[in-house]
C-alpha distance (Angstrom), angle and dihedral (degrees) to the residues before:
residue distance angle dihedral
X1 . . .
X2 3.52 . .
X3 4.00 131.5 .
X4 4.04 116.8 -143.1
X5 3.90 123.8 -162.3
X6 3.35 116.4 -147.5
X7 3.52 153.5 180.0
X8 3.36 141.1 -132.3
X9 3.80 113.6 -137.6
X10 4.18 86.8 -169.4
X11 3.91 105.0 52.0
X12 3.42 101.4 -0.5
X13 3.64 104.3 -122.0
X14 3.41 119.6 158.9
X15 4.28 122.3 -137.6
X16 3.52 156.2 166.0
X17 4.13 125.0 -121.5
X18 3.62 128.0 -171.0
X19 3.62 115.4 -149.6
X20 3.45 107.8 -143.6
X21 4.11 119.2 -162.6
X22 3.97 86.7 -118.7
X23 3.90 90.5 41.0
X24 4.14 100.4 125.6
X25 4.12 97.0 158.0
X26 3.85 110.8 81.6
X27 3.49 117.4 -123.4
X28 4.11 122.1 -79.9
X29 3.84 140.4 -178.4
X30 3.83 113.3 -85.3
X31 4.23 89.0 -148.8
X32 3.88 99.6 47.1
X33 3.53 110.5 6.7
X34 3.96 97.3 -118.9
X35 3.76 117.7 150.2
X36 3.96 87.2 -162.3
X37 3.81 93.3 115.1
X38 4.21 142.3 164.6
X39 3.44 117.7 -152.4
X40 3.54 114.2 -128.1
X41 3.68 126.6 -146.5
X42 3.79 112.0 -104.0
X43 3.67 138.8 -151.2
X44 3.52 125.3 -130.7
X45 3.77 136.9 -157.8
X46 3.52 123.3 -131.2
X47 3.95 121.9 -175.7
X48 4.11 139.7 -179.9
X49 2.98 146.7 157.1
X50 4.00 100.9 -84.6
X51 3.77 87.4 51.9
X52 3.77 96.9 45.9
X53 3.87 90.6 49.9
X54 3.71 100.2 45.6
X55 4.06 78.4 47.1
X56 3.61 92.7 57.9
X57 3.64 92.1 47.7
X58 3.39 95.0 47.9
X59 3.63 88.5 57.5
X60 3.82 89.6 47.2
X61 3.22 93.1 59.5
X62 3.67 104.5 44.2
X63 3.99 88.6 53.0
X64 3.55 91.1 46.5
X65 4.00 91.8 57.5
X66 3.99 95.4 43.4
X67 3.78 119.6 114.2
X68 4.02 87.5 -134.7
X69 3.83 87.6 55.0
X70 3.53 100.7 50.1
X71 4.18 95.1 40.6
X72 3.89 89.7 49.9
X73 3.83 86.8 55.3
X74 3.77 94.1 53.1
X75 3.32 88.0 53.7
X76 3.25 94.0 48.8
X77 4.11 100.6 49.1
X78 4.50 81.7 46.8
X79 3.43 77.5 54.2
X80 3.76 105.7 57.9
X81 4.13 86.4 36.5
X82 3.64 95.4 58.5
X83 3.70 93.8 39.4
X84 4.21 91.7 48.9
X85 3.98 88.9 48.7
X86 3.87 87.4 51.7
X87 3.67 99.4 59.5
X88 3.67 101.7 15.2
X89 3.71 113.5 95.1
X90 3.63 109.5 -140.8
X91 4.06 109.5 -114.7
X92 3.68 127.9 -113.6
């Protein structure tokens, strides 16, 4: 189902419309009503698999290299060190 852009030529408001399979009514300006309208040319989105992955490691990666990151995990390992000495008995 695709999404037009258009313009209105009367108040110049600028808008989305879905065209729906059981859409009859032509498109019209949600501030005034007018059905004088350009077209705009739209964007579109595209997405697989490749993209998504090299996303996701992107992501990864950029985490991975923040300061936040990389203090919670300190924390995290003191964590697991103080928590281990706690209830560990040390071995004889």
């Amino acid at each position: 189902m695709p999404i037009h852009e258009y313009e209105c030529k009367a108040c110049g408001h600028q808008f989305e419309f879905l065209l729906l399979p059981t859409t009859t009514a032509a498109p019209a300006c949600p501030e005034c009503q007018s059905q004088d309208l350009d077209k705009r040319l739209s964007g579109f989105a595209l997405s697989t698999a490749e993209i998504t992955k090299a996303r996701v490691k992107q992501a990864r990666k950029a985490l991975a290299q923040s300061k936040d990151y990389k203090d919670k995990q300190v924390a995290e390992a003191e964590h697991i060190k103080e928590h281990v000495a706690e209830y560990m008995p040390p071995r004889d």
